[in-house]
C-alpha positions as CSV (number, residue, x, y, z in Angstrom):
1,X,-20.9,-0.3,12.1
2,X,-16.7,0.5,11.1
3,X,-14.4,1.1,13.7
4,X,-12.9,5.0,13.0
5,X,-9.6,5.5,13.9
6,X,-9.3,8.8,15.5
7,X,-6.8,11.3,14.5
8,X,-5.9,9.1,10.6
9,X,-6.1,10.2,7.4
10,X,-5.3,7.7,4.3
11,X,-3.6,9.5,1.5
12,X,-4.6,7.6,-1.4
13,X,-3.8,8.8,-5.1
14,X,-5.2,7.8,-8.0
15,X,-4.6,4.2,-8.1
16,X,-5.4,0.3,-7.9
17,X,-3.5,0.4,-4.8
18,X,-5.9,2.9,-3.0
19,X,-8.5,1.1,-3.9
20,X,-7.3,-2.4,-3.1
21,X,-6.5,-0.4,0.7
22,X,-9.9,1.2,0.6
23,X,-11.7,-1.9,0.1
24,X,-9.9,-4.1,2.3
25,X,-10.1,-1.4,5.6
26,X,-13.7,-1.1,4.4
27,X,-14.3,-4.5,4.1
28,X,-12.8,-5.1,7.7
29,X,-15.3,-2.4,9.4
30,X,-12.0,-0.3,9.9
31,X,-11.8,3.3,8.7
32,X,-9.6,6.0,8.8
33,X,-11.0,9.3,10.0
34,X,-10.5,11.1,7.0
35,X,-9.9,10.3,3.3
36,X,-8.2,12.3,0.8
37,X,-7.7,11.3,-2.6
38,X,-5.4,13.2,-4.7
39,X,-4.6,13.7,-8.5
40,X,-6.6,15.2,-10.9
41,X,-9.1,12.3,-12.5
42,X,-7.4,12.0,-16.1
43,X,-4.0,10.6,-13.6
44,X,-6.7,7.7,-12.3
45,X,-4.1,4.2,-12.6
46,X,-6.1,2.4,-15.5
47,X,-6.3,-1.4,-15.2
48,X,-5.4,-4.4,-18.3
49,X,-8.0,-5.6,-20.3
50,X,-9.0,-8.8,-18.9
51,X,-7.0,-8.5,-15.7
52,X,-7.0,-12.0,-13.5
53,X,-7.9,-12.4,-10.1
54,X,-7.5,-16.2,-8.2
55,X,-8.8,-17.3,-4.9
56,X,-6.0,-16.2,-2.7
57,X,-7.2,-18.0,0.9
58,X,-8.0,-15.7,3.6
59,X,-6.8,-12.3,1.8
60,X,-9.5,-10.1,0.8
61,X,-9.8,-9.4,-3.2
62,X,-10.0,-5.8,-4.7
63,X,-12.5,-5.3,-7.9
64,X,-11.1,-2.5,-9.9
65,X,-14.8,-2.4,-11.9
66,X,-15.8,0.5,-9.9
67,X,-14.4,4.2,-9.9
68,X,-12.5,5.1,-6.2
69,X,-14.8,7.5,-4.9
70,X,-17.6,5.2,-5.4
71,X,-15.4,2.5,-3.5
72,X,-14.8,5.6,-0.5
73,X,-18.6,5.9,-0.2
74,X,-19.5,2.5,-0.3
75,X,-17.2,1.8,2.6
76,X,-18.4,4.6,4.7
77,X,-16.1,7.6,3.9
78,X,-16.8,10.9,2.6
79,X,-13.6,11.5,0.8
80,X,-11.6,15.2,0.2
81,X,-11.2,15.7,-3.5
82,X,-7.9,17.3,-3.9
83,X,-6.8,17.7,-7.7
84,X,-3.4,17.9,-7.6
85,X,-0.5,15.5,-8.3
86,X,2.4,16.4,-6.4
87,X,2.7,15.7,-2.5
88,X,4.2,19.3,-1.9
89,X,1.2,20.9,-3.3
90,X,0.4,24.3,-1.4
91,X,-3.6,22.5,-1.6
92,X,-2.1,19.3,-0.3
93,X,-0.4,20.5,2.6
94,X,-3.0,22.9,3.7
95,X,-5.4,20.4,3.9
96,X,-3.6,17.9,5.6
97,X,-2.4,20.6,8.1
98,X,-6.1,21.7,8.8
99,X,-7.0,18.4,9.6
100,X,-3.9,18.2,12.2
101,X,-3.8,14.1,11.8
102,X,-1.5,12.1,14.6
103,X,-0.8,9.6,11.5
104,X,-1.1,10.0,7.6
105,X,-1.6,6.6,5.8
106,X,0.4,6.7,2.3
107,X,-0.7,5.1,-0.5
108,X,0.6,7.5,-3.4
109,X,1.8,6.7,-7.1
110,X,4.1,4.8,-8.4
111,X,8.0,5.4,-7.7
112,X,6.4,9.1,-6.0
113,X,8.5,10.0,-2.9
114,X,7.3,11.5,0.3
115,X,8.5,14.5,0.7
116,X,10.0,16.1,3.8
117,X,6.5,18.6,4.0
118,X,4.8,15.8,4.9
119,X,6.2,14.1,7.5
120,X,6.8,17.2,8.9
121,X,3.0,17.3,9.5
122,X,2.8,13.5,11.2
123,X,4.1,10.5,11.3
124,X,3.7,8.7,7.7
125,X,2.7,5.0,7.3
126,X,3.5,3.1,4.0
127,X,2.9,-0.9,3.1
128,X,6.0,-1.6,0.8
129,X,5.0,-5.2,-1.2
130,X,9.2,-6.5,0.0
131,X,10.7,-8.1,3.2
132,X,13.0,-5.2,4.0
133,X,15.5,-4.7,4.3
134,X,16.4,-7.7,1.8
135,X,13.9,-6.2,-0.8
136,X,13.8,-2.6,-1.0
137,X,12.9,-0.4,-4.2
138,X,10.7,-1.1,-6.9
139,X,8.6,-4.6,-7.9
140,X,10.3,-6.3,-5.4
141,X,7.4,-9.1,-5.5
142,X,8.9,-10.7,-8.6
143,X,12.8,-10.6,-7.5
144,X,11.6,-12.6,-4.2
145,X,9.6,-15.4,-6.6
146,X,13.2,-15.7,-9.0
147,X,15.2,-15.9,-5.5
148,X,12.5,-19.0,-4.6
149,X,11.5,-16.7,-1.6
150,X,7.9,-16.1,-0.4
151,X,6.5,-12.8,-0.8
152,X,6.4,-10.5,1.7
153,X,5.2,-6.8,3.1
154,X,7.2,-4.7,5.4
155,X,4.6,-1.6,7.1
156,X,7.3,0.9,7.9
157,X,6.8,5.2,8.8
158,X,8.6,6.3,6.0
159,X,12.3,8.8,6.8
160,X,14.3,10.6,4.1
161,X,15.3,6.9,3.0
162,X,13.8,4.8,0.4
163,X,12.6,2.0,2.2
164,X,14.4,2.5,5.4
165,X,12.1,3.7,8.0
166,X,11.1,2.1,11.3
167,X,9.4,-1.3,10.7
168,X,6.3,-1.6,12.8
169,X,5.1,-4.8,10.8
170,X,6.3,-6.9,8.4
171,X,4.2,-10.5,6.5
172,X,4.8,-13.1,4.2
173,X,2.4,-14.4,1.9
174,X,1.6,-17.5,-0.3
175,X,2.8,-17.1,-3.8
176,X,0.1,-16.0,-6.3
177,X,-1.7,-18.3,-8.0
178,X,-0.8,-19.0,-11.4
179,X,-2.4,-16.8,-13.9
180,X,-3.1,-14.2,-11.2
181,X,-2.3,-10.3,-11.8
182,X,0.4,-9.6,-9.8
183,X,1.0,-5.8,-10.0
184,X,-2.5,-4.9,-9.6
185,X,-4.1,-7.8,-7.7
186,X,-2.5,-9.7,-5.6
187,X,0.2,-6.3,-4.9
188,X,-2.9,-4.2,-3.7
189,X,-4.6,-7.2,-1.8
190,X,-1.3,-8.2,0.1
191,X,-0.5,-4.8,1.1
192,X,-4.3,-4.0,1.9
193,X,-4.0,-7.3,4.2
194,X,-1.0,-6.0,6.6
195,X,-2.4,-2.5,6.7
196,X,-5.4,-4.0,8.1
197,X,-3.8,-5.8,10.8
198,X,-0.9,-3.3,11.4
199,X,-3.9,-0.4,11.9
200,X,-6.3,-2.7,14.0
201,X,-2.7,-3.0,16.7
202,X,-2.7,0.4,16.4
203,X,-6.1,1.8,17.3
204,X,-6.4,-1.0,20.2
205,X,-3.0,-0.4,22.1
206,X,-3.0,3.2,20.6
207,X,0.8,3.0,19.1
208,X,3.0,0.6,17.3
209,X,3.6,-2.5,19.3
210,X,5.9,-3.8,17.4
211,X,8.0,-0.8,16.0
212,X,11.7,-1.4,15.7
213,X,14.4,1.2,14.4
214,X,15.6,0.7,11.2
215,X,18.1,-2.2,10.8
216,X,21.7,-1.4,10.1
217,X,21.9,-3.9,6.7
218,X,21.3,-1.5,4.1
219,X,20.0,-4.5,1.7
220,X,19.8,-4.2,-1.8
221,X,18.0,-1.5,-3.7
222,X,15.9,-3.1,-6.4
223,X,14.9,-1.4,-10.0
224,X,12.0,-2.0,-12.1
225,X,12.6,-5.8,-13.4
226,X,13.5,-6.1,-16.5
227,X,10.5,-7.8,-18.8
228,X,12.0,-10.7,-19.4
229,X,13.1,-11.7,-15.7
230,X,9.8,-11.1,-14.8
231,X,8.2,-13.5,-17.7
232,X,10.5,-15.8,-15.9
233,X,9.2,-15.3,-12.3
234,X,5.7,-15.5,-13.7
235,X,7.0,-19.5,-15.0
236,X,7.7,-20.4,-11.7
237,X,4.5,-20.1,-10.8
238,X,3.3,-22.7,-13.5
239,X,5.3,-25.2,-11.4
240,X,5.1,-24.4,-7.9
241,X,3.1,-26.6,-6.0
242,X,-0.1,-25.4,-4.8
């Protein structure tokens, strides 16, 4: 039977994200108390045709074949249905501030800010796929490969910064294979994996154990890489040893 963590709620939008973190929690026997999954169903992220998935040892795999409330319910959750986009939604907010959660789990779209609403409401938990503060900002997994670094994801409760909340868990990972879908894939199953553990902590000792404030380097703030930067990161995969 899955472990419930009393007073959670995962946020999860639309995504390949959500469902990478509602398969690897439901995988694990480790559920949130609630689920709400937000954006109206034309929004849902679509996947690639023919999208690539590797053995990635000891990281559990998302499948994208199957729609994300069918994922929720074959995990164990009976997921809220809210169709709106926008975190500051009047239907958003209501329901979250029914359900009077002591954490919110954050797994929203792409580049989509939390707004100040929400944290308002509890404290708000987000995987970014980047050691931070090194890496902050967006696709950060592909300017670590061209820097020769490993990859890494920083769990931090998200402030009025971007990226630059208290860390309370941060892990690096093996590159992905070559030939493996990074922005879908190996992104979702990465960040799924620290969530996992970073939760787990949290329902056994009941807070953060390893929470530290936020560190005075204000790193780098990454943008979207630029296609062919990224072609090169994906080459340095061809010839990196396994």
């Amino acid at each position: 039977m899955a472990r419930v963590i009393a007073g959670t709620v995962l946020l999860a939008a639309r995504t390949t994200r959500s469902q990478a973190y509602i398969q690897g929690l439901g995988a694990a026997g480790l559920l949130t108390q609630e689920l709400i999954i937000y954006g109206s169903p034309g929004r849902a992220q679509g996947t690639p045709a023919g999208i690539a998935s590797r053995p990635l040892p000891g990281v559990f795999l998302p499948d994208f074949t199957e729609p994300i409330e069918l994922n929720a319910v074959r995990a164990g959750w009976r997921p809220r249905l809210i169709d709106a986009d926008a975190l500051d939604a009047d239907a958003l907010l209501g329901a979250l501030r029914g359900l009077a959660p002591r954490l919110i789990v954050f797994s929203g779209y792409p580049a989509q800010l939390v707004p100040a609403a929400l944290t308002a409401i509890a404290p708000v938990l987000h995987c970014h796929s980047g050691e931070l503060p090194r890496y902050r900002g967006s696709t950060t997994l592909y300017y670590a490969l061209l820097d020769g670094r490993q990859p890494a994801v920083t769990a931090l409760l998200v402030d009025a910064g971007i990226d630059s909340g208290r860390i309370v868990g941060m892990q690096h990972y093996p590159p992905p294979p070559a030939g493996m879908d990074i922005d879908h894939v190996y992104d979702g199953a990465i960040r799924a994996d620290l969530l996992r553990t970073v939760l787990d902590e949290y329902d056994r000792q009941q807070r953060f154990p390893g929470m530290r404030a936020p560190s005075a380097d204000p790193g780098r703030l990454h943008y979207i890489v630029h296609p062919v930067l990224k072609h090169i990161a994906l080459a340095s995969l061809e010839t990196t040893p396994s």
